[in-house]
C-alpha positions as CSV (number, residue, x, y, z in Angstrom):
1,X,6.3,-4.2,7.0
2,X,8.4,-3.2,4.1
3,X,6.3,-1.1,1.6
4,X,7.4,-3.4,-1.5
5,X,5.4,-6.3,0.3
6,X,2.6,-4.1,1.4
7,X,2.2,-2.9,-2.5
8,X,2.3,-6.5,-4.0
9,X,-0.9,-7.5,-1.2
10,X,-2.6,-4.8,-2.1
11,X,-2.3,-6.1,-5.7
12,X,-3.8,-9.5,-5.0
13,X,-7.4,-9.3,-6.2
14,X,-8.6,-13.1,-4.6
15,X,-7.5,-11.5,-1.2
16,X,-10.3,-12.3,1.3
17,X,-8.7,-12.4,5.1
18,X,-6.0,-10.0,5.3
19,X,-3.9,-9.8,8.8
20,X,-1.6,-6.9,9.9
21,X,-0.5,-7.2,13.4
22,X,2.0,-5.5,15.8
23,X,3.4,-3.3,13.4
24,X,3.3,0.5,12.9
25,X,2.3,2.4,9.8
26,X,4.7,4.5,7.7
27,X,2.6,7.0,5.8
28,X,3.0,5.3,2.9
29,X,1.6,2.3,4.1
30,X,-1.1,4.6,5.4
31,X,-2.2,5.7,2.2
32,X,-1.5,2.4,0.3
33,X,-3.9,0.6,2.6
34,X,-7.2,2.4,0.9
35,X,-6.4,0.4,-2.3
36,X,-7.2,-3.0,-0.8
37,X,-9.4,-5.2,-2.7
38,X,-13.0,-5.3,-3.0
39,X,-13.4,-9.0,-2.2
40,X,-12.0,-8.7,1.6
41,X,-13.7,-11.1,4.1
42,X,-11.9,-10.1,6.9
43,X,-9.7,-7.9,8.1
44,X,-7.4,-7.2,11.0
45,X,-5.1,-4.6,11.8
46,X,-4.5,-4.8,15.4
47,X,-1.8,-2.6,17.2
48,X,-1.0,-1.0,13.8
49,X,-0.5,2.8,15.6
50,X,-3.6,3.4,14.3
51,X,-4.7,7.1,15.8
52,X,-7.9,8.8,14.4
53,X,-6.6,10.6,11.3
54,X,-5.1,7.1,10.2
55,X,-7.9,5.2,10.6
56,X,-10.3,8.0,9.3
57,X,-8.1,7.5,6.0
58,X,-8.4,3.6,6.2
59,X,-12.7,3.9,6.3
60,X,-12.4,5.1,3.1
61,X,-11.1,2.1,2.0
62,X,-14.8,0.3,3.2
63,X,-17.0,1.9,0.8
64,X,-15.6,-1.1,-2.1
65,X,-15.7,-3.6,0.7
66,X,-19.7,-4.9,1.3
67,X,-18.2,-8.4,1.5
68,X,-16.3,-7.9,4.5
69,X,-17.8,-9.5,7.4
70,X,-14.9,-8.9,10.5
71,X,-12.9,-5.7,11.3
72,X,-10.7,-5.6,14.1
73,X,-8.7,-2.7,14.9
74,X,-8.1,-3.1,18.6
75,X,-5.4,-1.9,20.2
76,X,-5.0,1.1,18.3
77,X,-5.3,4.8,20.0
78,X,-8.5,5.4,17.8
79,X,-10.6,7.9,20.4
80,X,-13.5,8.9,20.1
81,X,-12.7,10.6,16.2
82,X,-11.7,7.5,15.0
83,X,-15.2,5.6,16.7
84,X,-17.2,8.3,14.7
85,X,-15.2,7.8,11.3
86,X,-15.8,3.6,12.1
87,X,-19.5,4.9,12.8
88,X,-19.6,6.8,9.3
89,X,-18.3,3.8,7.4
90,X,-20.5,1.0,9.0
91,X,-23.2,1.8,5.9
92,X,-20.7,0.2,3.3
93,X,-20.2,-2.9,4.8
94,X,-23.5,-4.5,5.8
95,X,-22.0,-7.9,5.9
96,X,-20.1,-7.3,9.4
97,X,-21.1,-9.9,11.6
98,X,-17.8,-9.3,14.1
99,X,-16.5,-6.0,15.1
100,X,-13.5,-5.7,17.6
101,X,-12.8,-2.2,19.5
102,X,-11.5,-3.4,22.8
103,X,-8.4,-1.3,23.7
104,X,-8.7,1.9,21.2
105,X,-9.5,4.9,24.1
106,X,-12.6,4.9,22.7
107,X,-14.8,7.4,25.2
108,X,-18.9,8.0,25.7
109,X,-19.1,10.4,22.2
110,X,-17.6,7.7,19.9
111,X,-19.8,5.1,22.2
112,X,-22.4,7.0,21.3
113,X,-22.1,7.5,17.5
114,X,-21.0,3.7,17.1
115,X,-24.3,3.1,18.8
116,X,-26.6,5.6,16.6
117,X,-25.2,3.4,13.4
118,X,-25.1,-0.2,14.4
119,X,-28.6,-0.5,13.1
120,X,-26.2,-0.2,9.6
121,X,-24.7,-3.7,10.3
122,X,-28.0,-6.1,11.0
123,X,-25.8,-8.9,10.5
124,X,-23.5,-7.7,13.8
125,X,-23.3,-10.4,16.3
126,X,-20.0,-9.5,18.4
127,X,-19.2,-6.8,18.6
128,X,-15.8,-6.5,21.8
129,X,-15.3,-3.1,23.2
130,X,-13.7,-4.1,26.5
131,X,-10.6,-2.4,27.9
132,X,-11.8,1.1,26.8
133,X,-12.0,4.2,29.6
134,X,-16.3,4.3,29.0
135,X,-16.3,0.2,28.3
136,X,-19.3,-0.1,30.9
137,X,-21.0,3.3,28.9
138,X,-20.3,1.7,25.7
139,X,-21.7,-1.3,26.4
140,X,-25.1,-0.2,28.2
141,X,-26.0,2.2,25.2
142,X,-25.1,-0.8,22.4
143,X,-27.2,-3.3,23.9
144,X,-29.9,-0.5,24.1
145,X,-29.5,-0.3,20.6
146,X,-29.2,-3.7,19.7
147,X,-32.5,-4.5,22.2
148,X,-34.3,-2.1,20.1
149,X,-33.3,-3.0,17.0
150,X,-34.1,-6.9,18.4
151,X,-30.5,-8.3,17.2
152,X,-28.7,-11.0,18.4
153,X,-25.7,-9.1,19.2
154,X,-23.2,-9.8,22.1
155,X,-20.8,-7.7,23.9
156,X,-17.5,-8.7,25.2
């Protein structure tokens, strides 16, 4: 995406579903993307070459979005560092009723630390972590998590 265009959406303060798909980040872009609105509804950066430091920059961004309500970053090379930055960031945006992970190399430790903070997002209700190397681990500690904390919360 040219930066120019990246710099004049970042400008738009009405903004509420933003989607960035299929292509990769320059390190501008990168640092550009922390300044999105406040007002964001939903947001979707799928296969952006997204890697842990990259999206550990991005979480930032969350802590002036408490409106937003879906987040997918799948199909990004996240790993487990960047499933514990997500997990660090899910107390700013208690809105998020849709969470997509599927495909980011996500492993049991960022499994695990997603899990311990979901109870951050009671309004979760799908939440996709399939094609990742621990999916099956994933999934059985989430729904632990969600059966304790009695949500409604599906797992694709």
């Amino acid at each position: 995406m040219p930066l120019a265009l990246f710099m004049q959406i970042t400008q738009l303060q009405n903004l509420e579903d933003l989607t960035v798909s299929g292509c990769a980040l320059s390190a501008s872009e990168n640092k550009i993307e922390y300044r999105i609105n406040h007002k964001m509804k939903s947001i979707s950066f799928q296969s952006r070459s997204y890697n842990s430091e990259s999206i550990s920059i991005f979480m930032q961004s969350l802590k002036r979005m408490p409106n937003l309500s879906k987040l997918n970053v799948s199909d990004n090379s996240l790993k487990d560092a960047g499933a514990k930055a997500l997990a660090g960031s899910l107390k700013h945006v208690p809105n998020l009723s849709e969470l997509h992970l599927s495909r980011t190399r996500m492993k049991e430790k960022g499994a695990k630390a997603l899990a311990r903070c979901l109870y951050l997002v009671p309004r979760l209700s799908k939440l996709d972590v399939s094609g990742n190397d621990s999916t099956s681990d994933a999934a059985i500690v989430m729904l632990k998590v969600s059966i304790m904390c009695q949500s409604s919360l599906s797992l694709i």
